[in-house]
Structures are given as structure tokens and as C-alpha cells.
C-alpha positions, 0 to 999 in steps of 0.5 A: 131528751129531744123537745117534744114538738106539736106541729099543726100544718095542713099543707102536707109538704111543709108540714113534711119539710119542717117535720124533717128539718127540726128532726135533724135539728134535734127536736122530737116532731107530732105532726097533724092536719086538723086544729080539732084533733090538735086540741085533743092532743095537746090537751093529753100530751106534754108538748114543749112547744108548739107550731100552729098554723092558723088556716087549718081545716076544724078549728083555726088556729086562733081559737085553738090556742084560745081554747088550749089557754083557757085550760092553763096550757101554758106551752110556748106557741108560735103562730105560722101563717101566710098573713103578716099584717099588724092586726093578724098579729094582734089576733094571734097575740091576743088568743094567746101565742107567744110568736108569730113567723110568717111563711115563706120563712127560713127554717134558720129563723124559725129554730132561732125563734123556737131556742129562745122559746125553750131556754126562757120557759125553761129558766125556773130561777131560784125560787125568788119573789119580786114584788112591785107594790101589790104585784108578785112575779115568783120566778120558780114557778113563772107565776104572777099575781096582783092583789091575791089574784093569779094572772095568766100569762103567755111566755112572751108576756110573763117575759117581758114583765120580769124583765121590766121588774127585775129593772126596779124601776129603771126604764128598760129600752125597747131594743133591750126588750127585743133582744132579751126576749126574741133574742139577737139572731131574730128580727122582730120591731117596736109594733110588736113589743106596742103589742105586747105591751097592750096585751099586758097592761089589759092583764096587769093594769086594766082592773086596778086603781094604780097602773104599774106599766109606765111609758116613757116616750122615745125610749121604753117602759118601766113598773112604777106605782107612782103616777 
């Protein structure tokens, strides 16, 4: 069965090209111009991914994922827009998109971003628990918790933090991080993964006495309970 695309564009002859590339590419495309009438279909369809344009007539991009978060719409999102400034990205990170490819883009760059996507929200594991003191990662069901407490996650996030648990310790390089996430055949930097890194520690950390997520200048990061 072909991945079930949302993609939200307003410029109708974009919104038309992509639409005919990912069809030749073998994904299964909905297209719509209206962030309003996204949130609606979203919120009644299963989609297994989905593509938001962030300046779109009714509700913007960032608010619809917002929105869609705030529902535990848990489909992986990746914000395509004209800005590409760190604190347009931030923003997009922060209302929850797991991605971000600024226009004009390569539809190569665009599908390779899209692969990874799908192959990590699709890797259940084996039904293993990983726990770092009182946080719990289970892997079957890409759920964290801490303390008793669900933590929401987006992709990206939940990600990056079981490869830093599954590492028990051992600092896990930026590059490395890079690479096992976005994947080797997309560009990404270390501000993004800075971003991410933030992002997570607002979730995992902000609210504990003991903070798990550990720096370790020049090199990368890693869980530890040890101050």
C-alpha cells in the first residue's frame, strides 16, 4: 500500500508539481489550500505523513500543527516554507513539526527527508523498555514517559532520545545524531539538532529535580542522572 500524504500548499502550481512527483514516486497524495480544511482532514484521516506549508490562507501552519499535537496527532510533519531563518525554525520545532525543507527545494531532497520520516515511525522495535532512572522509553509503542507521566513527543524528538538511551551512557556525537536521524543523503547542522536538543529538555527535564540530558562541550550529548 502507497504512504497516505497530507499535502497543504496554497501556490496551486507547486502544490500540483509535488503532488505529481511523490505520485511517481509512489506515494498516495490529498492535496488542500486552506490550513482550516487541513485540520479537519487530518483530524478524520490517517495520513502517514504530512507536508505544511506555513503561510496558508485560514490557519497557518504552525498553529495547525499545533493544533493537530494538541489532539495526539502523532504523523510525522515537515514544514515547507520560503523562510529559513534559525527562529523560523525554532517556531516550526516548537509547534511540533518534525522537519523543515525551505523552498525553492529539490523534490530529491524533499523524498529523502520524507523516507526517513516513514522508515523511523514505522520501526516498532521488539516491545523493549529502556529505562534511565525514572524515564521509560517503550519502544513497541514509541511511547515515553517519566515519573508515571506520559510525555509527548514529536518523531524527531522521540528519535533523538532513544538513540541517546540505547547509547547507556556513552556520548552520542552530533554528527552521529545527524546522520541516524535526517539520515546521510539530507543536509542538515548542529543548530538544528541545539534545537532539538532544547525542545527536549523542556519535555524530559524542565520539570524534575534530576536532569538526564547531558552535554558534553565539543563533542555531543548523552542521558545520565549523575550531576
Amino acid at each position: 500500500m502507497m504512504p497516505k500524504v497530507l499535502l497543504l500548499e496554497d501556490d496551486i502550481n507547486l502544490s500540483k508539481e509535488t503532488k505529481h512527483q511523490l505520485n511517481v514516486n509512489g506515494y498516495d497524495v490529498d492535496t488542500v489550500f486552506d490550513g482550516n480544511i487541513a485540520e479537519r482532514m487530518i483530524l478524520r484521516n490517517q495520513y502517514d505523513i504530512i507536508l505544511a506549508d506555513i503561510n496558508v490562507p485560514g490557519k497557518n501552519g504552525y498553529d495547525l500543527v499545533k493544533h493537530i499535537r494538541s489532539h495526539q496527532v502523532t504523523t510525522p510533519v515537515i514544514m515547507i516554507t520560503a523562510f529559513g531563518e534559525i527562529d523560523d525554525k525554532l517556531t516550526g520545532f516548537e509547534s511540533g513539526a518534525d522537519d523543515y525543507i525551505t523552498k525553492p527545494f529539490y523534490i530529491k531532497e524533499l523524498l529523502a527527508r520524507m523516507q526517513v520520516l516513514l522508515k523511523r515511525s514505522n520501526n516498532t522495535g521488539k516491545g523493549d523498555v529502556i529505562k534511565v532512572e525514572d524515564l521509560e522509553i517503550n519502544i513497541r509503542k514509541r511511547e515515553v514517559s517519566r515519573g508515571g507521566s506520559v510525555i509527548k513527543l514529536t518523531s524527531r524528538e522521540y528519535d533523538i532520545l532513544l538513540l541517546l538511551a540505547e547509547a547507556s551512557g556513552d556520548v552520542v556525537p552530533k554528527n552521529e545524531l545527524i546522520k541516524r536521524v535526517w539520515g546521510s543523503s539530507v543536509s542538515t547542522n548542529n543548530n538544528t539538532i541545539e534545537v532539538f536538543i532544547n525542545l527536549l529538555r523542556g519535555k524530559i527535564d524542565k520539570n524534575f529535580d534530576v536532569k538526564l540530558i547531558k552535554t558534553k562541550i565539543g563533542f555531543g550529548y548523552y542521558l545520565s542522572s549523575d550531576t
